[in-house]
C-alpha positions in Angstrom: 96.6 120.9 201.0 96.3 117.4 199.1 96.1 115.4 201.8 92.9 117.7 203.6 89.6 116.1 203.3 86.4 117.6 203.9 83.3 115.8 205.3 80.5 115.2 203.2 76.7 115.2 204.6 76.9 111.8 204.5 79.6 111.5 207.4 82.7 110.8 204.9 85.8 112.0 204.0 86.4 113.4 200.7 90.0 114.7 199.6 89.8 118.6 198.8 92.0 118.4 195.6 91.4 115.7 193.2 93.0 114.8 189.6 90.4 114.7 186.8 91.5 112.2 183.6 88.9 114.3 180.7 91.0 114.1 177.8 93.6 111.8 179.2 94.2 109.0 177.0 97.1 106.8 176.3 98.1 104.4 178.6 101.6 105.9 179.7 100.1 109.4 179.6 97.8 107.9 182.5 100.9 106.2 184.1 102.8 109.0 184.3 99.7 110.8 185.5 98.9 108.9 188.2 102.6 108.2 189.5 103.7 111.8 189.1 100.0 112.7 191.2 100.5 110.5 194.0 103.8 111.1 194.6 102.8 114.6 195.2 100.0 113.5 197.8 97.2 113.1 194.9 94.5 110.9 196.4 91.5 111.7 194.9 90.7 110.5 191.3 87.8 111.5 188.9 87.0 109.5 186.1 84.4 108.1 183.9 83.7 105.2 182.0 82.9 107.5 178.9 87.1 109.2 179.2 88.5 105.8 178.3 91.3 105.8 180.9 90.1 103.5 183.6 91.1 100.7 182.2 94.6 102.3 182.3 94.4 104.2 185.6 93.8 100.2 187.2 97.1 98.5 185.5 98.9 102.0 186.5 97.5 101.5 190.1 98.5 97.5 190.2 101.8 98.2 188.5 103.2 100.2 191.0 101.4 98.6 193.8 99.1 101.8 194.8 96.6 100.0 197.5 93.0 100.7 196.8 92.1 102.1 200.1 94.8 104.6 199.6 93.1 106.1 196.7 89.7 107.9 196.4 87.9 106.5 193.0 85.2 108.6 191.7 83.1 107.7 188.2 80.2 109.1 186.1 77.3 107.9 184.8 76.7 109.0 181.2 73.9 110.8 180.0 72.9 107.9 177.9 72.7 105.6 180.9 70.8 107.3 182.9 67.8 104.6 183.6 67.4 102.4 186.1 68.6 99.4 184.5 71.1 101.0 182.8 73.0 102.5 185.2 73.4 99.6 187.0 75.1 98.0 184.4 77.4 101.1 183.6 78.3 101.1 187.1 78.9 97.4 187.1 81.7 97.5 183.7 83.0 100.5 185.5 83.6 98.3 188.2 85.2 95.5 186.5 87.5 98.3 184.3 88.9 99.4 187.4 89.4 96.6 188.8 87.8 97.1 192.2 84.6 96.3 194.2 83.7 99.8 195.1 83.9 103.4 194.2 84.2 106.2 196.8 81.6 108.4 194.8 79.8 108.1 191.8 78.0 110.8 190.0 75.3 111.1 187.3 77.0 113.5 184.8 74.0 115.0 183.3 70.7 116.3 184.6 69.2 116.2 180.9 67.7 112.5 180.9 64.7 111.5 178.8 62.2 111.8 180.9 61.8 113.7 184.6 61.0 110.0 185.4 64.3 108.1 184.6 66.2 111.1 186.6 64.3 109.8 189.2 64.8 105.6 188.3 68.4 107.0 187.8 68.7 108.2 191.6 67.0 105.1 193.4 69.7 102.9 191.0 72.2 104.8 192.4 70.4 104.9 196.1 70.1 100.6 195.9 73.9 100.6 194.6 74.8 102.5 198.2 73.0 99.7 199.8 74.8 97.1 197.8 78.3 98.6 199.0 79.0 99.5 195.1 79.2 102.4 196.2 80.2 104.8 199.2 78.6 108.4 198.1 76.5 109.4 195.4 76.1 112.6 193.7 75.5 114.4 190.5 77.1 116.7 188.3 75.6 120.1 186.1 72.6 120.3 188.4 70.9 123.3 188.3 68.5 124.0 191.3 65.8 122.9 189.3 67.1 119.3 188.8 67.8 119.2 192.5 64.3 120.1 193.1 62.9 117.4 191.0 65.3 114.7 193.5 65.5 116.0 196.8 62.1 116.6 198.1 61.7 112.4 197.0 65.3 111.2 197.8 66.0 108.5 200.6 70.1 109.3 200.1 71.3 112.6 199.3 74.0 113.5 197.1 77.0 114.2 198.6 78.5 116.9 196.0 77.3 118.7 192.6 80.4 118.9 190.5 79.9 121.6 188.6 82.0 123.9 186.4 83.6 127.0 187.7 86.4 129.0 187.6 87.0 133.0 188.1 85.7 133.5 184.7 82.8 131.6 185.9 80.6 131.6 189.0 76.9 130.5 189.3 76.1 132.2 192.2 72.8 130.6 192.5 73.9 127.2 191.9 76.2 127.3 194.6 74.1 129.4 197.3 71.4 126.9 196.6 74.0 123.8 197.6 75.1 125.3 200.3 71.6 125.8 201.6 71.0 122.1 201.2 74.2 120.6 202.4 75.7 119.3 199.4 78.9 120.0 199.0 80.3 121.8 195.2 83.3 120.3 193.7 84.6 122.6 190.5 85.8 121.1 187.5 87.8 123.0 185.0 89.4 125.2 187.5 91.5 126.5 185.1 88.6 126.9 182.2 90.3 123.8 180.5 93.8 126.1 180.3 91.8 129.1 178.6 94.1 132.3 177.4 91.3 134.3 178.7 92.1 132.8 182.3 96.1 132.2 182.0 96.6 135.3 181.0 93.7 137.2 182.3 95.3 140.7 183.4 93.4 140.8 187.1 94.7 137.4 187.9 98.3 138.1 186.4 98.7 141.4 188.5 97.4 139.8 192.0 100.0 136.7 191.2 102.6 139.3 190.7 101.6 140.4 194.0 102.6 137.2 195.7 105.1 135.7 193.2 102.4 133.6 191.6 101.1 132.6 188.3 97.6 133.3 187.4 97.1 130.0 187.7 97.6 129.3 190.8 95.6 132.2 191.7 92.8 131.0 190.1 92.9 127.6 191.7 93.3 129.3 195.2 90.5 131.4 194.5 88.6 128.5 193.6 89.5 126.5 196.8 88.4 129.5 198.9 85.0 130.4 197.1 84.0 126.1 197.1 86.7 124.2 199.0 86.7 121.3 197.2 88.0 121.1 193.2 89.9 118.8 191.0 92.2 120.0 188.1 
C-alpha cells in the first residue's frame, strides 16, 4: 500500500500514505524517522517550515544518499504568511532548508487570513510559484466549503488536495462530499486523533480488530484509507 499513488486533478501522482513530522523535532528523532520510513516504502513526506524539522529531514536525506526524485516533499504555508509577498518568501527559505529546488505540493495551512483579499493574493502566489517550477501541486489545508467558495469560482490552478483532519472519531461529511464534488482530492491528518485513548482504545474499533487480529489502530487507519484514500500518519 506505500508505494500506490493516486492521481491528482492536476494529472500527478501523489503517494497514498505519507509520514507527517508535527511534533518531530530532534535531529536523530528525524533521522531515524526518515530511515526507518523509507525503508518501509515511505515516499511521501509532510512538513512545514513552522515544525522545525526540515532542516533535519534534508541532512537525513543527503546523509544516507535518499535521491530527491525518490521522495514526495510536501510544505505549509503558515497562517501568518499568508500574503502575496509573503508567501513567496516562506516558500523560498523552505526551499533553501530543504535543500532542494522544488516541492511536490505545497499547501496553505489555514483558511483564516486577514482579509478575504490576501486568501485570494495568497492563491495567485502560490498559482505564479506553479509557473515558476517551485512548485508541482498546490493545495490547502482546513478548508471548509466556504473558503473554497471564496477561491475556486476565481482560481486559474486548482488545488490538488484539502488536508484536513479526520479520523473515526471524526468525519465532516460535508467537507468531504463537497471535495469530491469538486475534484480535489482529501488527505487526513491525524489519522489516529494524534494517538487519543478515546481512539486506541475505543471499544467498536477494539472488537472489529479482534475480529481480524488487529489493533484498533490499524483499523482506524484502514477505515480512514477506505472513506478518503489518501492519509499520512
Amino acid at each position: 500500500m506505500l508505494k500506490r499513488t493516486l492521481k491528482l486533478n492536476n494529472g500527478l501522482q501523489i503517494p497514498q500514505i505519507g509520514l507527517g513530522f508535527y511534533k518531530l523535532v530532534g535531529e536523530n528523532d528525524v533521522e531515524n524517522a526518515v530511515v526507518a520510513a523509507t525503508k518501509a516504502g515511505y515516499r511521501h513526506f509532510d512538513t512545514a517550515t513552522i515544525y522545525k524539522n526540515d532542516r533535519a529531514i534534508a541532512k537525513t536525506l543527503q546523509k544516507h544518499s535518499i535521491p530527491r526524485e525518490d521522495i514526495f516533499l510536501a510544505t505549509k504555508i503558515w497562517k501568518d504568511d499568508e500574503t502575496y509577498e509573503k508567501s513567496v518568501r516562506a516558500v523560498q527559505f523552505a526551499l533553501k532548508n530543504i535543500s532542494t529546488t522544488y516541492f511536490d505540493l505545497v499547501l496553505m495551512l489555514w483558511p483564516g487570513t486577514p482579509t478575504p483579499q490576501d486568501r485570494l493574493d495568497t492563491w495567485k502566489a502560490l498559482e505564479d510559484m506553479v509557473d515558476q517550477g517551485l512548485t508541482k501541486s498546490i493545495g490547502v489545508s482546513n478548508f471548509l466549503p466556504r473558503h473554497l467558495d471564496s477561491i475556486l469560482p476565481k482560481c486559474r490552478i486548482k488545488p490538488v488536495v484539502n488536508q484536513i483532519e479526520t479520523h473515526p472519531l471524526y468525519y465532516d461529511k460535508e467537507t468531504i462530499e463537497y471535495c469530491k464534488k469538486n475534484d480535489i482530492l482529501v488527505e487526513a491528518y491525524a489519522p489516529l486523533a494524534q494517538g487519543n485513548k478515546a481512539l486506541l482504545e475505543n471499544e467498536v474499533l477494539k472488537r472489529i480488530g479482534s475480529k481480524y487480529h488487529k489493533s484498533a489502530a490499524q483499523v482506524a487507519l484502514r477505515w480512514s484509507v477506505q472513506h478518503l484514500s489518501l492519509i499520512h500518519i
